[in-house]
N, C-alpha and C positions, 0 to 999 in steps of 0.2 A: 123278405117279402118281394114278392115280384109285381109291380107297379106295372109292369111294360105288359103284364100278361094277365089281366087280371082288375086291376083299378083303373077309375074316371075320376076325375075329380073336376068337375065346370071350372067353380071357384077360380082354378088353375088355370084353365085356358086349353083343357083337355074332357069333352065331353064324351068321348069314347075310346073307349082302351085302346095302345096305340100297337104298331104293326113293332114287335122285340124285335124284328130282323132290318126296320129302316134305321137309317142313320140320321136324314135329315131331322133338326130339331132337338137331336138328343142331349147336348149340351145343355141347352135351358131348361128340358124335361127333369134332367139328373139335378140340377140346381134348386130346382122349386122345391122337388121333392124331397133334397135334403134338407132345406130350410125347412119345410113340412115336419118332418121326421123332428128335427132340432123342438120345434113347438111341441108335439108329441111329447119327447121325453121330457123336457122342461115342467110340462105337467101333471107328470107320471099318467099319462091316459094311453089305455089299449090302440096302437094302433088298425086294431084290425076291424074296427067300426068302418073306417074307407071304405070297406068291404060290401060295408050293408050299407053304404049311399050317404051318410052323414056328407056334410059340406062343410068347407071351410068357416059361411057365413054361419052355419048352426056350433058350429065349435067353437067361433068368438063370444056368441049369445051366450051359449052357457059357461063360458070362463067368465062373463060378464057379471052373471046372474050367482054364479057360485062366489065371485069374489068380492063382487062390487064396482067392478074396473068399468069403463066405458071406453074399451080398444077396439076397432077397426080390427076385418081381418085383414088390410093392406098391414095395418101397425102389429096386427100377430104375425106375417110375413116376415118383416123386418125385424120382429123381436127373435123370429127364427134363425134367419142371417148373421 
């Protein structure tokens, strides 16, 4: 998936797709979004909803609402980590 060309993600602190060719910033971009990715598969959910605008804060909801949990998506972050 290409993140850098392609997705936004607010939640993240990236509200519009970023420029693939800069460098500034890109360290923490790759990080978040691995942690991202890690909650993903952790829950077997398609990642390619990013796509169609889902947010971080709606994909804690429904982990919530699915499981019963009452997690933060700062605490799905870190559960990504």
């Amino acid at each position: 998936m290409d993140f850098e060309d392609g997705a936004s993600l607010e939640d993240l602190g990236y509200p519009e797709t970023l420029n693939r060719f800069d460098t500034e910033g890109k360290p923490e971009f790759v990080a978040k979004f691995q942690n991202l990715m890690c909650v993903f598969d952790s829950i077997k959910c398609c990642k390619f909803i990013i796509f169609e605008g889902i947010s971080l804060t709606q994909l804690a909801e429904t982990l919530n609402l699915v499981t019963g949990f009452n997690i933060s998506k700062e605490e799905l972050l870190k559960a990504g980590e």
